[in-house]
C-alpha positions in Angstrom: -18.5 6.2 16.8 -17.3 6.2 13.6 -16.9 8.1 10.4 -15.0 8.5 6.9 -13.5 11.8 5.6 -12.0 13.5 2.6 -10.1 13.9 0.3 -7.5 15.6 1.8 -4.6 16.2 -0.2 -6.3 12.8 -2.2 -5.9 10.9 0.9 -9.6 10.0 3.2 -9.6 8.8 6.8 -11.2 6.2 8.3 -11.3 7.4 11.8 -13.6 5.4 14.9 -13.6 5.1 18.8 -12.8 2.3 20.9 -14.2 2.5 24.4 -11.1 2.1 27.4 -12.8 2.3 30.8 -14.7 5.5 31.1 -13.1 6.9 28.6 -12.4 6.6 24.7 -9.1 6.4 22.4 -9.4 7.2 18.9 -8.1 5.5 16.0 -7.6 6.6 12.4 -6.7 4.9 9.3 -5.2 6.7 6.2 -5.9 5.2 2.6 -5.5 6.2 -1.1 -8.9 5.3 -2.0 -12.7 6.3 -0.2 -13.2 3.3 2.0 -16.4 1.3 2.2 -16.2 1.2 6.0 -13.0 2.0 8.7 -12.8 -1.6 9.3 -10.9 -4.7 7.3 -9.3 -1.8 4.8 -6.0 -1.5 3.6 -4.8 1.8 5.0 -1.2 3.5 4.3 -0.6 4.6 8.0 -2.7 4.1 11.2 -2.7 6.6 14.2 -4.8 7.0 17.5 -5.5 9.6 19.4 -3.6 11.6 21.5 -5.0 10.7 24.8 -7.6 9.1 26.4 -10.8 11.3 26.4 -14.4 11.6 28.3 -16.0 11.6 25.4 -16.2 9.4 21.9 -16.4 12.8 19.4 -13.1 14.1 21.2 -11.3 10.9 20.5 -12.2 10.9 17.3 -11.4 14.1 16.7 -8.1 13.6 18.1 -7.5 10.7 15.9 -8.6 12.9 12.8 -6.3 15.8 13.7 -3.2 13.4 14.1 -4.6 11.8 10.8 -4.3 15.1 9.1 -0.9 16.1 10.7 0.4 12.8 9.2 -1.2 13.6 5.4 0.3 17.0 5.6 3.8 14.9 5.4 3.1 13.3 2.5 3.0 14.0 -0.9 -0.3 14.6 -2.8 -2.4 11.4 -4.1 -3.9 12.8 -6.6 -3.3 13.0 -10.5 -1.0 13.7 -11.8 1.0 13.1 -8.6 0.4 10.1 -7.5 3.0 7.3 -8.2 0.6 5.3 -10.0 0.2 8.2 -12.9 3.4 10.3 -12.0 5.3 11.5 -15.4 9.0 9.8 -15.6 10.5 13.6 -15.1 8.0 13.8 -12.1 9.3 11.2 -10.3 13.2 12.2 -10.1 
């Protein structure tokens, strides 16, 4: 399972399942730009799911809610505060 979310913040996730077993782990890729697919992307940070889970839509929720833990420490991607279009006072 797989899927693509966002923006949040200006940031999308690329989030999928990998099965373990029985069981599924979920992964999730952060990036500054709408992905084509969750695989071969650049991404900022990568997490995975918290545990190991019965089924594939708890893993990747999982992965998705650690995902968004990790955006809500960052700063916001989006004009004009992104460092790519961030005013010289703005970046101080």
């Amino acid at each position: 399972m797989e899927r693509i979310t966002g923006p949040v913040k200006g940031y999308y996730i690329a989030a999928y399942t990998v099965e373990s077993g029985d069981e599924f782990v979920g992964f999730a890729k952060i990036c500054i730009s709408q992905p084509d697919s969750v695989h071969n992307i650049n991404a900022q940070h990568k997490v995975r799911s918290y545990h190991l889970y019965s089924t594939e839509s708890q893993a990747l929720e999982s992965a998705e809610f650690r995902a968004r833990e990790t955006i809500a420490g960052l700063p916001a991607n989006w004009h004009p505060f992104n460092l790519d279009s961030m005013m010289d006072s703005l970046r101080k």
